[in-house]
N, C-alpha and C positions, 0 to 999 in steps of 0.2 A: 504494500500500500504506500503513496504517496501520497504528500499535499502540498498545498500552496496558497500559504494567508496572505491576503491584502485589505484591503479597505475598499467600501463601495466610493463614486463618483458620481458623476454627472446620471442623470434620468434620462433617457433620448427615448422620442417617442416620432418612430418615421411612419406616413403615410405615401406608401407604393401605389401609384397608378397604374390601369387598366397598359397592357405590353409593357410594364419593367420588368423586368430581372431581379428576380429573390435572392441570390447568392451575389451577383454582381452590383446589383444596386448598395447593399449591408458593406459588402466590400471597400467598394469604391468613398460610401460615407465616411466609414470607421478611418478611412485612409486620409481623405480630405480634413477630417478632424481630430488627428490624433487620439484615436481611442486604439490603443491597441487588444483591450482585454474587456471583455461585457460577459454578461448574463442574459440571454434574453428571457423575461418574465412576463411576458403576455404575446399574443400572438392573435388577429381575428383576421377574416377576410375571404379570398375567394381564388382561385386558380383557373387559369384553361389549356396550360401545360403544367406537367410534372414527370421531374426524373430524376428516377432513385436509382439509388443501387441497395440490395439484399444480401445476407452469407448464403450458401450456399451446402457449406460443409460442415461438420462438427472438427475438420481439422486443425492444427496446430496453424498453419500459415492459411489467412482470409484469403477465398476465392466468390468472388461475386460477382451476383446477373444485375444487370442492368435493364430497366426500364425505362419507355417513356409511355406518358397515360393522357392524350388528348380528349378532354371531355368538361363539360363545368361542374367545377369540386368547389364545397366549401371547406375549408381548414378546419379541420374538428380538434385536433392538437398539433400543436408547432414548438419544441422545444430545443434547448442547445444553446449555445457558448460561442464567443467570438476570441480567441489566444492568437496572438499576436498578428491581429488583424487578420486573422482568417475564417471566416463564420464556418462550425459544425452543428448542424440542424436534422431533426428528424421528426418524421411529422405522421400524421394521420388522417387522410383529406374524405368524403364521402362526394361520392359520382349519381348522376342517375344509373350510371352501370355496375357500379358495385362502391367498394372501399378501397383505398389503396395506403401503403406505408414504407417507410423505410427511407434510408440515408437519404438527402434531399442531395442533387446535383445541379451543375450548371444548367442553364435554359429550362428552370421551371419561372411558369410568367405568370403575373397577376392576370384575373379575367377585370373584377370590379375594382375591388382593393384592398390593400393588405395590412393593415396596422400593427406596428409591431415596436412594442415595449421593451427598451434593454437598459441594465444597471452595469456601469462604469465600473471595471474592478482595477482598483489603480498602486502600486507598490509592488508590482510584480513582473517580471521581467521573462516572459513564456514563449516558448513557440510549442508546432506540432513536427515531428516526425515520424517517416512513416520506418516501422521497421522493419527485420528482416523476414518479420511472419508477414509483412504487408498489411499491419495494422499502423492507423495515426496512434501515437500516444504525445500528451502534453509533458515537455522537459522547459527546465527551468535555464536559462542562460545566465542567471548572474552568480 
């Protein structure tokens, strides 16, 4: 087990319009405004692309399928962490065609809009790497 104590910051609360980019749009802010490390703790809104990726195995080194789910989803849960400026999210969207979940990837896009709540975690000094199982884990740089 690890950890890593900081202090909460700043509140940011972005509303994503209908064709942004959910991982790119979070990106791009966090970047423009120096926030390198958040909590996101609320999430509402709506999709009309989504793509995830799944495990696939019970093995030691992650092998995953990827998806993409074109249809109108509302966010039923969106949770996850932005370490060193790089948003990790996973979510729970509901379709007229069924449910869908799992690791959120580039080019999922808002349908209506996406509101989305994140706490500042600031005294820390993180990124992600992936390792040699081909899993992200958060390491500490300072």
């Amino acid at each position: 087990m690890k950890d890593f104590i900081g202090k909460t910051g700043r509140t940011i609360i972005l509303e994503l319009q209908r064709g942004e980019k959910l991982l790119e749009s979070v990106r791009e802010y966090m970047a423009q405004h120096g926030i390198k490390n958040a909590v996101l703790s609320s999430a509402v809104g709506s999709l009309l692309r989504l793509v995830v990726h799944k495990p696939t195995s019970m093995d030691a080194a992650a092998v995953d399928e990827f998806e993409t789910i074109e249809d109108a989803m509302e966010v039923c849960s969106l949770i996850g962490s932005v370490i060193g400026g790089e948003p990790h999210f996973h979510i729970v969207a509901s379709g007229v065609k069924g449910l869908y979940s799992g690791h959120v990837e580039p080019d999922t896009e808002v349908l209506y809009l996406l509101e989305l709540t994140f706490t500042e975690i600031t005294g820390l000094t993180l990124e992600r790497r992936l390792t040699p199982e081909n899993v992200k884990k958060i390491f500490s740089l300072a």
